[in-house]
Residue, then its C-alpha position, 0 to 999 in steps of 0.5 A: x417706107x417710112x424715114x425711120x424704116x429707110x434709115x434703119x435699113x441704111x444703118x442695117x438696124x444697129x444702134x449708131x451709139x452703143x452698136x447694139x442691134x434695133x428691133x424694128x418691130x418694137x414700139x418707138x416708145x419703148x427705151x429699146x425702141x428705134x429712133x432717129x438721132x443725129x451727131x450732133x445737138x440741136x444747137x448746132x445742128x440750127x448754127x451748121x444744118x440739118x446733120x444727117x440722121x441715124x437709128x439710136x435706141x431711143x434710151x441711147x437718144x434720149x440720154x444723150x440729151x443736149x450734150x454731144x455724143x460719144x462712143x465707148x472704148x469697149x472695157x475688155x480692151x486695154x488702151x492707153x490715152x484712148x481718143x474720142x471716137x467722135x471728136x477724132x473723127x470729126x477732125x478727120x472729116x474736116x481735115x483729113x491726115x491721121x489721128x492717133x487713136x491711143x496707145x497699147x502695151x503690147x503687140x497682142x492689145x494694139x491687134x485687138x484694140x485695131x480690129x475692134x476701132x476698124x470694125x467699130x468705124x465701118x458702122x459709124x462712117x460706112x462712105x469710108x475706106x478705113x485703114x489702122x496703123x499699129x506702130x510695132x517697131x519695139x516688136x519688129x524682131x518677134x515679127x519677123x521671127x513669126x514670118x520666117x517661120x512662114x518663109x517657104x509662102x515667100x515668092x523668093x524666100x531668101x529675101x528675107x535673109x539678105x535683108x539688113x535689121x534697119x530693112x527688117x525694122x522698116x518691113x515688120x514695125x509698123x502693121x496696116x489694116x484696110x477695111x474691106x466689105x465681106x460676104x462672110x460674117x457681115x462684118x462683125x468680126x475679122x476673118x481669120x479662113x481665107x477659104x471661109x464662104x467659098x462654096 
């Protein structure tokens, strides 16, 4: 297999910068051709080495030209101060913690906004165990109010009702995710059966 053949497999043919999918079968001339691209710009790729390389659309490579990358927050999303993609997550490559990715006005938005960046990041960073935190603690009693409604799935269900509203406001304020491999859609979209693909 060619480079561009082992690199395209590895990104599973979908462009590292639009995230749309590659044709593998069309001309590398073509604008929606595959191509091999790089994080980085030549100038500095010269100053830091060789990057590794990714599959872009030769339209989405050659548009970047000599400025640095950058991926779009999607527009049906709606964000507040969202950071770049690109630059946060170099930061965080280099010194690890956590970044703030932006901010949502409300609950229903920020799950949207953190399904979408965990997906969004399993692709750009496939080596990486993502997770997202949603700071929830304006809606922590809405929160709980939907998971009393689900009480009886609680191993002791009067837990929850011996707890002090500080208790309840630590427990439901703030929502984790982890990204983990699934067999089910690919990783396209999260799961929302817990059965689904059980055969």
């Amino acid at each position: 297999m060619s480079r561009l053949d082992d690199i395209g497999s590895a990104d599973g043919w979908r462009c590292w910068l639009c995230d749309e999918p590659v044709d593998p079968t069309m001309s590398v001339n073509d604008p929606r051709g595959p191509s091999l691209d790089t994080r980085i710009t030549k100038a500095k790729a010269k100053a830091k080495g060789a990057p590794p390389e990714r599959l872009a659309h030769r339209s989405c490579n050659t548009g970047k030209g000599a400025t640095a990358p950058e991926i779009s927050w999607p527009d049906h999303l709606f964000v507040v101060d969202p950071a770049p993609i690109i630059a946060s997550t170099g930061r965080l490559e280099r010194k690890g913690g956590r970044e703030v990715m932006a901010r949502c006005p409300d609950q229903a938005d920020a799950d949207a906004a953190a399904a979408w960046l965990v997906d969004r990041l399993s692709r750009l960073h496939p080596g990486w165990a993502v997770t997202t935190e949603i700071d929830a603690t304006a809606h922590w009693p809405a929160v709980r109010a939907a998971a009393v409604c689900h009480g009886s799935q609680f191993p002791d269900p009067d837990t929850l009702g011996r707890l002090t509203d500080q208790e309840h406001r630590r427990l439901w304020g703030c929502d984790r995710y982890y990204r983990a491999y699934s067999l089910v859609n690919g990783g396209r979209a999260v799961e929302r059966d817990l059965f689904e693909g059980v055969g």
